[in-house]
Structures are given as structure tokens and as C-alpha cells.
C-alpha positions in Angstrom: 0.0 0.0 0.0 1.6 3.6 -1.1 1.6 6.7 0.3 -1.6 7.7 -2.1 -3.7 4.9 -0.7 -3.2 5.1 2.9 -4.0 9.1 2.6 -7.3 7.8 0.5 -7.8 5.3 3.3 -7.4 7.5 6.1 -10.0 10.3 4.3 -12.5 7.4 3.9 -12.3 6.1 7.4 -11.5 9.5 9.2 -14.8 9.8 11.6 -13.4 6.3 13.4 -9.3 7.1 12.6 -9.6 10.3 14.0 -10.9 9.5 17.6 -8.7 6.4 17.4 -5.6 8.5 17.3 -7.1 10.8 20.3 -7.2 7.8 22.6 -4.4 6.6 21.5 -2.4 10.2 21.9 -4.2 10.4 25.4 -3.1 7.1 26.4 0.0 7.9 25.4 0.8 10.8 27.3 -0.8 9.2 30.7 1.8 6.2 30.5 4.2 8.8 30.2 3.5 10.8 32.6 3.0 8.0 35.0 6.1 6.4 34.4 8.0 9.7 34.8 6.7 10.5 37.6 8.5 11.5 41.1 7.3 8.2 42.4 8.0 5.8 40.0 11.8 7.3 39.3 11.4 6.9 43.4 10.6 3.2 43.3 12.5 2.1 40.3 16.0 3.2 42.0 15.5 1.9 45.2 14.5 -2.2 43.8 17.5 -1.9 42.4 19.3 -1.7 45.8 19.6 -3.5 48.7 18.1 -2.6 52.2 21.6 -2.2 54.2 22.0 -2.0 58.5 23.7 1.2 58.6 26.5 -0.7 60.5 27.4 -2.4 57.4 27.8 0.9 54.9 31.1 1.3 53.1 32.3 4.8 51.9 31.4 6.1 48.3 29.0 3.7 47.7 25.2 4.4 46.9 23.4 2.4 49.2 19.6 2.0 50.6 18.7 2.6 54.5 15.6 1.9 56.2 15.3 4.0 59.8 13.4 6.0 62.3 13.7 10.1 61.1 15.1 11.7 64.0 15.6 15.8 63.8 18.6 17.4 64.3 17.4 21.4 64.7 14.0 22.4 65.4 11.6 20.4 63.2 8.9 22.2 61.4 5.1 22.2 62.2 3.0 20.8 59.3 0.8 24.2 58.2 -3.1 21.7 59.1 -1.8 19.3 60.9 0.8 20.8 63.1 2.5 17.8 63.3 6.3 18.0 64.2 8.4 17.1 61.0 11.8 17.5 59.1 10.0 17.9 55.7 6.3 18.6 54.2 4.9 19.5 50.8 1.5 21.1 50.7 -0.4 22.2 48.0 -3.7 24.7 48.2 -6.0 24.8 44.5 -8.9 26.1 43.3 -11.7 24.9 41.0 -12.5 27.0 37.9 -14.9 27.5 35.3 -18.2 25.7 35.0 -19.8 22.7 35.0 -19.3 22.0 31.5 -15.5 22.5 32.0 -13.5 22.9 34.7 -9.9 22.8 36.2 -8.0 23.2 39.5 -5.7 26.3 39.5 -2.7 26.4 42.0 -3.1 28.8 44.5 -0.1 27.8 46.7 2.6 25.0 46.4 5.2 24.8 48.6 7.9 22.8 50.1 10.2 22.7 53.3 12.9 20.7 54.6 15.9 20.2 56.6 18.8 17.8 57.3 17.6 14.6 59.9 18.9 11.7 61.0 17.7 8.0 60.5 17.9 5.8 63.1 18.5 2.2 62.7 19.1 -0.3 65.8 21.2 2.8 67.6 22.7 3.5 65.0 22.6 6.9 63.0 22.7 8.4 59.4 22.8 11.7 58.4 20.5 12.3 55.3 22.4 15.9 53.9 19.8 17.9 51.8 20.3 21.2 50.1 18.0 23.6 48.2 20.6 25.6 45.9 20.6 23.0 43.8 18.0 20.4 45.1 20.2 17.5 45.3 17.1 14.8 46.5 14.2 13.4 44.5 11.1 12.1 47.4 7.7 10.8 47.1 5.8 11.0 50.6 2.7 10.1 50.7 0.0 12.5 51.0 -2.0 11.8 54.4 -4.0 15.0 55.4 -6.5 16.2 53.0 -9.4 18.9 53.5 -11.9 21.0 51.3 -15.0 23.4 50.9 -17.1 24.3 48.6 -20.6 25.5 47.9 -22.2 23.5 50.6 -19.0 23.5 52.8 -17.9 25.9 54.8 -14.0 25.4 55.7 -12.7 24.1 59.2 -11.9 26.5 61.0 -7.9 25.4 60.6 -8.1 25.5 57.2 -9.8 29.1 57.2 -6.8 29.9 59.4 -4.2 28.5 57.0 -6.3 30.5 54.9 -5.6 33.2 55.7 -2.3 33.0 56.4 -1.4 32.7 52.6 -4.0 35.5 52.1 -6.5 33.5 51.0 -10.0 34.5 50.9 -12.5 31.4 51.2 -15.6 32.8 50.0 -16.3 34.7 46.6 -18.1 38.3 45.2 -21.3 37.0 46.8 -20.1 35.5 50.0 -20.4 31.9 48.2 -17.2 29.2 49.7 -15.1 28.9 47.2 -14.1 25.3 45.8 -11.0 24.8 47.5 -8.9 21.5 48.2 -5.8 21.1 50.1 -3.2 18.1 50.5 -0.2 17.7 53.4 2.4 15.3 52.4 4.9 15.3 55.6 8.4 12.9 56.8 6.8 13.6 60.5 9.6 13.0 64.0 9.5 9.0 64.3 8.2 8.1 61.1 9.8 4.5 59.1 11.4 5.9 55.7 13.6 4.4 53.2 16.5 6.8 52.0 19.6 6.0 49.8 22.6 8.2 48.8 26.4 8.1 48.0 27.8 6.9 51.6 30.3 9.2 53.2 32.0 9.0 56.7 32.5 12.5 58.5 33.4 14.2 61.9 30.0 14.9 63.9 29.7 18.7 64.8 26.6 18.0 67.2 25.3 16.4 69.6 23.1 12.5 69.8 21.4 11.7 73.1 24.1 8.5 73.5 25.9 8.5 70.7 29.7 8.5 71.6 31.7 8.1 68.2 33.3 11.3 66.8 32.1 10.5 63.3 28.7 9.6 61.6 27.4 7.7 58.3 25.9 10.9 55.7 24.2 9.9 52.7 25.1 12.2 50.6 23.9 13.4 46.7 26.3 12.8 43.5 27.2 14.5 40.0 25.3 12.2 38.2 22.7 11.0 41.6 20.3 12.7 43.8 19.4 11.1 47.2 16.1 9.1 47.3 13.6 9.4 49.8 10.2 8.2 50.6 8.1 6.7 53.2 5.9 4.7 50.8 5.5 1.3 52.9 7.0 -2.4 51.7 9.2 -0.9 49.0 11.0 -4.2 47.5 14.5 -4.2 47.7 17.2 -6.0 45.7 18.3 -9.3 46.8 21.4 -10.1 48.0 23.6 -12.1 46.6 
């Protein structure tokens, strides 16, 4: 079949082609998408690693920990929840347009973290994160969500939050807006899996009980950013 025919073919057939190749397109770019995605880059890394004791880490090596997140400074209060934590990722959108079409526009994103600890068996790691550039790629699981809407008014912890990113909850006519918001957090306590390039430095503060002058850091790499999540049951490579 030449070039001629299938054009011919394709004008004859074009009210079932045509959708065909929109589905097709649309599945397209959602495989993509998901596959690309900050948790699947997440879980493919870390099953290609093995689950190490922290004991057992040798220097310059990019290895996978499992451990108890322990903070080092002051850890952060999750904007709803205000639950203590050494990392959270919120997100605040709206709904726009009508019925017939709408979307959810961004009103706020934002993200904070700081350098913690894992804790494995008494042992320690230092997970070393930077902003400038980011040098760690997470996934943490969303686990505080809340809304209003038409028929909702907000709690009133999320009309404070509200208001605190100067955000008004109602519209022209004093109707609630259609608002959604979502907490992801790394709270004080919480079971995480982390990997980075192992290093082996002088501690410059203090562990309740710790009484070695240098720690394990897990640290990023030219070519590797740390990996963090605390998505449960992660598999991890075998060993050998």
C-alpha cells in the first residue's frame, strides 16, 4: 500500500481514525507521565538496591537505608496538621470554570525541609539535603487532605491556613469557594527508606548516647540525587 492509498484510506475512514488517534495520543501521554513521575523514578532506584544496616555501609557507595527520622534542629510544624516534621509538601488549589469545564488552579505549592537523622538499631545516618541546587528526588505520601465548597464551609484550621497565605474562602457574593488542600509530611518518628552516595564525616553536634566522633551521611552525586520516601513495603534487591 503507497503513500496515495493510505491518505485515500485514512479520508474514507476519518470519523473512526480520527478519535482512534485521540485515545491513542491520550493514552500515550498518561503512561508517560506516570512512568515519569517523582514516584516511580522513586521506586525504580530503590529495587535496584539492597536494604543495608547502617552498620554495614562502606564509603562512596550508593546504598539504601531503612530507619526512624530523628531531627537534628527544630523540626517544622505541618501548616493543618501541626504535626512536628523535618519535611512537608503542601499544596492549596482552586476549581474554575463551570460545570461543563473545569480545572483546579494552583493557589499555593510549597515545600520545606531540613537535614535529619535516620535511626536504625542505635545506630545513626545523616540524610544531607540542600536547596541551591536540590540535590534529593522524594515521594511522601500525602495523608492529610481537606476541602469546601458550595455547601462547605472550611474548618476552621483550614480558614486559618487560609488566611495566612492570604487567601480568601468565599467569593463576590459571599459563596465558599471550591477549595482543596493536600499535606504530604516525613513527621519526628516516622519508618522511611533513603539512599545516597555513603560518606564517613566528623559529627559537629550532639546524639542523646551517641559516643563516636564521626557519623554515616548519605550524601547526593554528580550524576545521583538522594532518594527518599516513606511509601511502605518498598521491594528491595536481593542479596547475593
Amino acid at each position: 500500500m503507497n503513500v496515495e492509498h493510505v491518505f485515500n484510506y485514512i479520508l474514507n475512514h476519518k470519523t473512526v481514525i480520527i478519535p482512534i488517534c485521540f485515545v491513542v495520543v491520550f493514552i500515550l501521554v498518561g503512561t508517560l507521565a506516570w512512568y515519569f513521575s517523582a514516584k516511580q523514578k522513586v521506586k525504580r532506584i530503590l529495587t535496584k538496591l539492597t536494604d543495608k544496616k547502617i552498620i554495614s555501609l562502606k564509603s562512596n557507595q550508593f546504598s539504601r537505608i531503612t530507619g526512624k527520622t530523628i531531627s537534628i534542629n527544630e523540626p517544622f510544624l505541618a501548616p493543618l496538621s501541626k504535626r512536628k516534621c523535618v519535611f512537608y509538601q503542601i499544596i492549596i488549589e482552586q476549581e474554575t470554570g463551570d460545570e461543563d469545564s473545569s480545572s483546579w488552579k494552583t493557589l499555593i505549592e510549597e515545600e520545606r525541609f531540613q537535614e535529619f537523622l535516620l535511626e536504625q538499631n542505635g545506630e545513626y545516618a545523616l540524610v544531607e539535603l540542600q536547596q541551591y541546587p536540590q540535590n534529593f528526588l522524594c515521594h511522601v505520601v500525602v495523608d492529610k487532605k481537606t476541602t469546601s465548597g458550595s455547601f462547605k464551609k472550611p474548618s476552621p484550621k483550614f480558614e486559618e491556613l487560609l488566611r495566612h497565605y492570604n487567601i480568601k474562602s468565599t467569593g463576590f457574593f459571599g459563596f465558599n469557594k471550591q477549595l482543596r488542600y493536600k499535606e504530604a509530611i516525613i513527621e519526628i518518628g516516622e519508618k522511611i527508606t533513603v539512599a545516597g552516595r555513603v560518606q564517613h564525616k566528623a559529627i559537629d553536634f550532639k546524639i542523646p548516647d551517641y559516643n563516636y566522633s564521626k557519623i554515616v551521611a548519605l550524601q547526593s552525586t554528580e550524576k545521583q540525587k538522594i532518594i527518599i520516601t516513606d511509601l511502605p513495603n518498598i521491594a528491595s534487591k536481593k542479596r547475593l
